[in-house]
FIKOLZA-1660 file (N, C-alpha, C; in steps of 0.1 Angstrom, whole numbers, plus 5000, padded with zeros to 4 digits):
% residues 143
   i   px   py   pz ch aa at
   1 2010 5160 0545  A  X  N
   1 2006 5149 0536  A  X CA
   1 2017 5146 0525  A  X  C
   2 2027 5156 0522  A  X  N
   2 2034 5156 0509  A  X CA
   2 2048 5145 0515  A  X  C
   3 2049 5146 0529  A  X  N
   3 2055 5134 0534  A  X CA
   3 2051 5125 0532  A  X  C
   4 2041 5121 0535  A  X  N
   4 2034 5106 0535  A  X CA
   4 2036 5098 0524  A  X  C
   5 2038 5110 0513  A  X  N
   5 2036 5109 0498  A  X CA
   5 2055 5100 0494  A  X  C
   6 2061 5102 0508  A  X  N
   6 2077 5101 0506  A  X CA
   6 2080 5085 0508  A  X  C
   7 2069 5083 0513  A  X  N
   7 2069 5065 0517  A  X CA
   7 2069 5059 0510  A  X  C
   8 2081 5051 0507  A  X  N
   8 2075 5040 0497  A  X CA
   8 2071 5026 0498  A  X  C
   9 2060 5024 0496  A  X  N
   9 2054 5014 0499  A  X CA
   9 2060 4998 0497  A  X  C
  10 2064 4993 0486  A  X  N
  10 2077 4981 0485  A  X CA
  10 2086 4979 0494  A  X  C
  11 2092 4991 0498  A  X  N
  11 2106 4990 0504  A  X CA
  11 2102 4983 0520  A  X  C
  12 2090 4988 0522  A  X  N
  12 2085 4988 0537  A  X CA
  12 2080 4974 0540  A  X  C
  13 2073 4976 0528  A  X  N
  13 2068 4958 0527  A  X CA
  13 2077 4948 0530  A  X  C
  14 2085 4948 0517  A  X  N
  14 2098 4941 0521  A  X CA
  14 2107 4940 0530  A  X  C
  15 2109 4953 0537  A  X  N
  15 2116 4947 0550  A  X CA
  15 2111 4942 0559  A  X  C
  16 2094 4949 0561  A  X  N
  16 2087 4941 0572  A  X CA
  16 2087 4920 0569  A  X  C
  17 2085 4922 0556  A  X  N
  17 2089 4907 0555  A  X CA
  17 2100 4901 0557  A  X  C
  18 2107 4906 0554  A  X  N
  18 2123 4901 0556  A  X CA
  18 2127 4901 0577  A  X  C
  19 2117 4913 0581  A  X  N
  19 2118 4911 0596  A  X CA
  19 2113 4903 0601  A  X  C
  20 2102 4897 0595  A  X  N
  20 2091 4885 0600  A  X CA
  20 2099 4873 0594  A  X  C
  21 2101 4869 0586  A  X  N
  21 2112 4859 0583  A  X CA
  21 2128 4857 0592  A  X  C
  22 2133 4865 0598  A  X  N
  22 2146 4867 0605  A  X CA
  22 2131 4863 0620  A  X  C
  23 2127 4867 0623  A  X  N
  23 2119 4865 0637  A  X CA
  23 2113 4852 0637  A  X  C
  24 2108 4843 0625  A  X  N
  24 2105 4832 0624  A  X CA
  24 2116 4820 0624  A  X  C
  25 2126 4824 0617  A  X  N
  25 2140 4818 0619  A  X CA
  25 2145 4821 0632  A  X  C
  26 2147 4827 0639  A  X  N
  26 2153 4836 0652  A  X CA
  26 2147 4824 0664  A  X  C
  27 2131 4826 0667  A  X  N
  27 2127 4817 0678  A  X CA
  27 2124 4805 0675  A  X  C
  28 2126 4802 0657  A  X  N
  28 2127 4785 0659  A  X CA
  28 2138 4780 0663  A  X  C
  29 2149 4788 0661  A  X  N
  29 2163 4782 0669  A  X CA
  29 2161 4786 0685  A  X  C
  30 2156 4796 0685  A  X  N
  30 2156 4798 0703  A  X CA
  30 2146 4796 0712  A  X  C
  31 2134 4789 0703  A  X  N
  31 2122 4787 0707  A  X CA
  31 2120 4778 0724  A  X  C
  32 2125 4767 0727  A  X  N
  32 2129 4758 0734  A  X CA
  32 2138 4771 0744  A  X  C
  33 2145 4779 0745  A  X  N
  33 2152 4787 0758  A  X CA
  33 2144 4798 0758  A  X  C
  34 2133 4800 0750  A  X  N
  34 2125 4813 0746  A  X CA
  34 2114 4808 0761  A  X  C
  35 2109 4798 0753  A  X  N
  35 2101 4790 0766  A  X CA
  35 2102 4789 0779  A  X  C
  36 2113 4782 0782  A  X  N
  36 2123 4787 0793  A  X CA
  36 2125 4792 0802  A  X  C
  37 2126 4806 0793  A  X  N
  37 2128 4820 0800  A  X CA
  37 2119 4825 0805  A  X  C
  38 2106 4820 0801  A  X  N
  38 2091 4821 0807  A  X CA
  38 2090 4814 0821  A  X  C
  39 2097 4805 0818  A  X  N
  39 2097 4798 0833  A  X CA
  39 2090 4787 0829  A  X  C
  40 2088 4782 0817  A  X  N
  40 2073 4771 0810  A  X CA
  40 2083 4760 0806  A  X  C
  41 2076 4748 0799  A  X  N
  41 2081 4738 0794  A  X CA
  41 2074 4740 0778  A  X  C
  42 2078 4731 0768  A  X  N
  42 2075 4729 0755  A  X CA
  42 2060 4721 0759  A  X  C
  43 2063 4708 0766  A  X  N
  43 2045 4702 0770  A  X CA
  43 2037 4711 0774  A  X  C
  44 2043 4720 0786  A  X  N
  44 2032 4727 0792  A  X CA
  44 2026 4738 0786  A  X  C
  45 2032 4745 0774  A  X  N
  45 2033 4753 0767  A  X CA
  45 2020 4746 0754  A  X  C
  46 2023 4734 0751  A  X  N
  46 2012 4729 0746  A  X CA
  46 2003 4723 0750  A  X  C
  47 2001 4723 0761  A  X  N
  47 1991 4718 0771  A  X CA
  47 1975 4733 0770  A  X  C
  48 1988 4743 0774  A  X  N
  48 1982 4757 0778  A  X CA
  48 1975 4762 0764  A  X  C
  49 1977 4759 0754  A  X  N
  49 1973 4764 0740  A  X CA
  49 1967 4753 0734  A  X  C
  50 1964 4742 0740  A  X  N
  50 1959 4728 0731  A  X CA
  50 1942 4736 0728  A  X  C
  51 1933 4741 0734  A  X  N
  51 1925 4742 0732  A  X CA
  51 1923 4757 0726  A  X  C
  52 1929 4759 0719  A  X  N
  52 1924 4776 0717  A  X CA
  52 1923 4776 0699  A  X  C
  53 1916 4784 0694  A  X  N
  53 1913 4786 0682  A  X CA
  53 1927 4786 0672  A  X  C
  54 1927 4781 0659  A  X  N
  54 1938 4783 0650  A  X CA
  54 1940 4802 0651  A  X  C
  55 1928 4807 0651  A  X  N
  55 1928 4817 0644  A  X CA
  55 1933 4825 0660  A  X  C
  56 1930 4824 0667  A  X  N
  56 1940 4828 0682  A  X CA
  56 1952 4824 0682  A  X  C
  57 1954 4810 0677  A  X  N
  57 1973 4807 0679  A  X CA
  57 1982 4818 0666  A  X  C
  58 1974 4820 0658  A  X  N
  58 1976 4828 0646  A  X CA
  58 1980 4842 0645  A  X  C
  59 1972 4847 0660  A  X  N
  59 1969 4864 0658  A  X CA
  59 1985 4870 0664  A  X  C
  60 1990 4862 0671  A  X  N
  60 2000 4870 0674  A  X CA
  60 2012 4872 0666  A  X  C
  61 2012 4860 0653  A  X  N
  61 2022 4863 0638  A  X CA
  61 2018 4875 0631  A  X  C
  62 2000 4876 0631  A  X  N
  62 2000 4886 0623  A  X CA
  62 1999 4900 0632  A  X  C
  63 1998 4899 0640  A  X  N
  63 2005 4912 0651  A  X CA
  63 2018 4913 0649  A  X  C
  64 2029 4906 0650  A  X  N
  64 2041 4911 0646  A  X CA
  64 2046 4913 0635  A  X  C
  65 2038 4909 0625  A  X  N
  65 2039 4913 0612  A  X CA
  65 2034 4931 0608  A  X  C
  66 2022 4935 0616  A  X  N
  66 2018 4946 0609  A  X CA
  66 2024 4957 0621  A  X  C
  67 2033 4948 0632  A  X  N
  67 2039 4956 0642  A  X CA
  67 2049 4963 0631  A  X  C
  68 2058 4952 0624  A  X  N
  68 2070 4953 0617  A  X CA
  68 2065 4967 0604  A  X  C
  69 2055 4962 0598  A  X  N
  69 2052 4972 0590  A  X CA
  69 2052 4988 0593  A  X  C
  70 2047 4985 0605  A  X  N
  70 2044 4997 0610  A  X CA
  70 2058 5006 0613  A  X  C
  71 2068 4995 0619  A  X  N
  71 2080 4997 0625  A  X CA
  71 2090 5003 0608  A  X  C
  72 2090 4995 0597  A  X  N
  72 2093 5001 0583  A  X CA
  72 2086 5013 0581  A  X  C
  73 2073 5018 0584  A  X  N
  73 2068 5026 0577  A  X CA
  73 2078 5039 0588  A  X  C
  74 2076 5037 0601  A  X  N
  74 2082 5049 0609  A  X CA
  74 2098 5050 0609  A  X  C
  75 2106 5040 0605  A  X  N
  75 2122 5038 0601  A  X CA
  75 2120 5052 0587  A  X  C
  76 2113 5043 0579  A  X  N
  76 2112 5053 0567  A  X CA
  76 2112 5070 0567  A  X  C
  77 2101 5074 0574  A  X  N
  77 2099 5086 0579  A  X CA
  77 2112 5091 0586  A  X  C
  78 2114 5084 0593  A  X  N
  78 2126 5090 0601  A  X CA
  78 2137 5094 0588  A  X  C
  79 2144 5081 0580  A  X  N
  79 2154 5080 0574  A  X CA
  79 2152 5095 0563  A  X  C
  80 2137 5094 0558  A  X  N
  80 2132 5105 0551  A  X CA
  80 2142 5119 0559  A  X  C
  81 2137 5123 0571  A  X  N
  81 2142 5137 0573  A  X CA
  81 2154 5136 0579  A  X  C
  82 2165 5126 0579  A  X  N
  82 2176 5124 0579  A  X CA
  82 2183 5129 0569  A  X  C
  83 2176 5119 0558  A  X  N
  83 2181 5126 0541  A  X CA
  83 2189 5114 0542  A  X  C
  84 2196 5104 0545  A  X  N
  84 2208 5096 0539  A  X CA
  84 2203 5083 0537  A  X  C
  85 2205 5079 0528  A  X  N
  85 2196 5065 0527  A  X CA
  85 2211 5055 0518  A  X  C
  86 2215 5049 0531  A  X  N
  86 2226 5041 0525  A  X CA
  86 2221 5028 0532  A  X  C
  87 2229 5014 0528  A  X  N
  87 2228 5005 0536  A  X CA
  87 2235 5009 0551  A  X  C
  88 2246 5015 0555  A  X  N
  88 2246 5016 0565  A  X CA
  88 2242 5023 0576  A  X  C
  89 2238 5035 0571  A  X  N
  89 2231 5044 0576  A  X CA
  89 2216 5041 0580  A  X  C
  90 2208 5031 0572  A  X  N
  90 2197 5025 0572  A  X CA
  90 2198 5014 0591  A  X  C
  91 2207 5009 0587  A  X  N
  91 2213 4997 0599  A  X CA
  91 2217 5003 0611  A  X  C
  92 2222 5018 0606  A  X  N
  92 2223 5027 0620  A  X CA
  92 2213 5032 0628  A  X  C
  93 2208 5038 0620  A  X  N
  93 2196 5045 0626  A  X CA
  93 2186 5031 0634  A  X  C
  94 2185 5022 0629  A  X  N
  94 2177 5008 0629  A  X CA
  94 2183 5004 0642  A  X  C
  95 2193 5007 0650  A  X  N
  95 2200 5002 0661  A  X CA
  95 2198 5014 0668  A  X  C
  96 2202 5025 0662  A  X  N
  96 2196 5038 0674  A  X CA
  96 2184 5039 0679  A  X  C
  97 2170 5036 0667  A  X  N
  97 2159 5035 0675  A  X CA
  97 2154 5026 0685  A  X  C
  98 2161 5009 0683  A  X  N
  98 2162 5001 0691  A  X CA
  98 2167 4999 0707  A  X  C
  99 2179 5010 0703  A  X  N
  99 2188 5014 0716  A  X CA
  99 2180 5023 0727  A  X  C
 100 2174 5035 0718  A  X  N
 100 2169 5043 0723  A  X CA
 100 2152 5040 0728  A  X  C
 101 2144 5032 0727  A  X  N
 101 2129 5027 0725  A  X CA
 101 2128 5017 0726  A  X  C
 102 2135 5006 0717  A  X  N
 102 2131 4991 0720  A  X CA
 102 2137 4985 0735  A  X  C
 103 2153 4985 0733  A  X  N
 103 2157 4978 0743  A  X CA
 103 2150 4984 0758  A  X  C
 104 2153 4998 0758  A  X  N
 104 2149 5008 0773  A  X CA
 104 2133 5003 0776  A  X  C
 105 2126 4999 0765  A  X  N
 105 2110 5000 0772  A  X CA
 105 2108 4982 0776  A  X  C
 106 2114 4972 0766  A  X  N
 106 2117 4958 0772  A  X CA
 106 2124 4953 0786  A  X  C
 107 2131 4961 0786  A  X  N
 107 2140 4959 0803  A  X CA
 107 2129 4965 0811  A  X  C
 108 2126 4977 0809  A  X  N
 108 2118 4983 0818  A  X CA
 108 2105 4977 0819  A  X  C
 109 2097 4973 0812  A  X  N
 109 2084 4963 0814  A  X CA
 109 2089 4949 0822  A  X  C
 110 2101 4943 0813  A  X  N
 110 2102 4933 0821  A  X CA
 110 2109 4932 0836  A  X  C
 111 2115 4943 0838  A  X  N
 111 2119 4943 0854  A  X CA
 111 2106 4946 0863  A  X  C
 112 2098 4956 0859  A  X  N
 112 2083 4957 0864  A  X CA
 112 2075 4942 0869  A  X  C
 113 2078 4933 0861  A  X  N
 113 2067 4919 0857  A  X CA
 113 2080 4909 0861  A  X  C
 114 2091 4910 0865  A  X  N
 114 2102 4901 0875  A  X CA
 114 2099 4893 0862  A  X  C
 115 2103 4897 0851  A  X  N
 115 2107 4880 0840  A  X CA
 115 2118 4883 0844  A  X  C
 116 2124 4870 0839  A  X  N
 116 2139 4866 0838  A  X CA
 116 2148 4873 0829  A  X  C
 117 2158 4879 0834  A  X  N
 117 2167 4882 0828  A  X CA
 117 2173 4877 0812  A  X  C
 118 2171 4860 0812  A  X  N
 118 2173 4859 0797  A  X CA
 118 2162 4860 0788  A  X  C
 119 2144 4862 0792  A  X  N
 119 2136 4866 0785  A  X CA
 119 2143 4879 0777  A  X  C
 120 2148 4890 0784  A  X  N
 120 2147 4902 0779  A  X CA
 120 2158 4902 0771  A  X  C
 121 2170 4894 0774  A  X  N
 121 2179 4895 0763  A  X CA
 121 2175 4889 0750  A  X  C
 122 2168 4874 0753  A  X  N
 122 2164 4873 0743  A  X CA
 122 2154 4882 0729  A  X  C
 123 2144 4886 0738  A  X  N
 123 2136 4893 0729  A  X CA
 123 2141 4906 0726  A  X  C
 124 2146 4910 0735  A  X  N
 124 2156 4922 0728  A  X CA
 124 2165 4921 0717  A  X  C
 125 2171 4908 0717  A  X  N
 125 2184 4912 0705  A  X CA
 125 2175 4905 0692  A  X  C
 126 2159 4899 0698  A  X  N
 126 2152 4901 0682  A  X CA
 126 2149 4909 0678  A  X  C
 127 2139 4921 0686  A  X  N
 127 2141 4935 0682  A  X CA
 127 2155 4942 0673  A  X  C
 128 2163 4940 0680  A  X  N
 128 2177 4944 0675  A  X CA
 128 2181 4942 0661  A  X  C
 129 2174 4927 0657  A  X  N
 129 2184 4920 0647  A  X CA
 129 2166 4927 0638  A  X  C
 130 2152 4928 0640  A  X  N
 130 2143 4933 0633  A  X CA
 130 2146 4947 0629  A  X  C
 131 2152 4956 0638  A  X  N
 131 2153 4970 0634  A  X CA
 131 2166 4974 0623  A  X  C
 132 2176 4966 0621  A  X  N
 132 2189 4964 0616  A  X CA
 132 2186 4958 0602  A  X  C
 133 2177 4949 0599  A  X  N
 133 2172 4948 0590  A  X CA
 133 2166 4958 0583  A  X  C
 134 2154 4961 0589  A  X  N
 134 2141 4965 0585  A  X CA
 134 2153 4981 0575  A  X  C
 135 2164 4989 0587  A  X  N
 135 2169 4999 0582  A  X CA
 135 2178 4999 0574  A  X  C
 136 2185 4986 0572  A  X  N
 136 2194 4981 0559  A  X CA
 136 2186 4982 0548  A  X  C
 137 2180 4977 0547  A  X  N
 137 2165 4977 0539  A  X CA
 137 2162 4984 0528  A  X  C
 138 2154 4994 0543  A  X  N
 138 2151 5004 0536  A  X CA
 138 2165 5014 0528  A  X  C
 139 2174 5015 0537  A  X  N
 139 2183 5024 0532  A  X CA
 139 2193 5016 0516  A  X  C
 140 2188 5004 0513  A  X  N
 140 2195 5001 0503  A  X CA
 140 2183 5004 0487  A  X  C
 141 2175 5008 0495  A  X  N
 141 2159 5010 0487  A  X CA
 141 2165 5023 0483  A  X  C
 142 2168 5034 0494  A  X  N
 142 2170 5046 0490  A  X CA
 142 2152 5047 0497  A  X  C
 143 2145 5047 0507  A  X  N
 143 2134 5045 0510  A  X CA
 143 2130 5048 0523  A  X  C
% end
């Protein structure tokens, strides 16, 4: 428990924000090849979702948002029994868990499910650029 107690609550917030903001910027520029990559159109894409609840088109922002949180709170922990809490060392670690977890389990789902090869680059190097944050972050928090 006296770890848990090590978390600081701000630091985590804020990067989870700052990761959801870089992800919201990220597939409005990529949004249109994001689609794409699905093998979909922008029409068909709102053809497929014309009828569904606000609060359904909604749920998957705030899923990646409490993903992110979650993804700060466990960066934190980690950086915790590391002991170094710099900006860079924050951005390190942030790219080692991505290296080691993010990218390996994205390739591997999506080679399973035959998406396209630029699906996975794509969403991978958002993961990338969410973990690099999230660990700059925290490590400039000291957090």
């Amino acid at each position: 428990m006296q770890q848990l107690q090590n978390l600081h609550a701000v630091p985590i917030v804020l990067a989870a924000v700052a990761a959801w903001i870089f992800g919201a910027v990220y597939y409005g520029i990529l949004g249109r090849a994001w689609v794409a990559a699905q093998g979909k159109t922008m029409d068909g894409l709102k053809t497929e979702n014309a009828e569904k609840s606000a609060t359904v088109k909604a749920a998957p922002f705030i899923l990646s948002f409490i993903a992110e949180l979650m993804m700060a709170a466990a960066l934190s922990g980690i950086m915790f029994h590391i002991g170094i809490y710099t900006v860079r060392a924050g951005a390190f670690s942030g790219f080692m868990c991505w290296l080691g977890f993010v990218l390996t389990t994205v390739v591997v789902n999506n080679a399973y499910s035959f998406r396209r090869y630029m699906l996975t680059v794509i969403d991978s190097a958002h993961w990338l650029g969410v973990l690099i944050i999230i660990g700059a972050i925290l490590g400039a928090f000291g957090a």
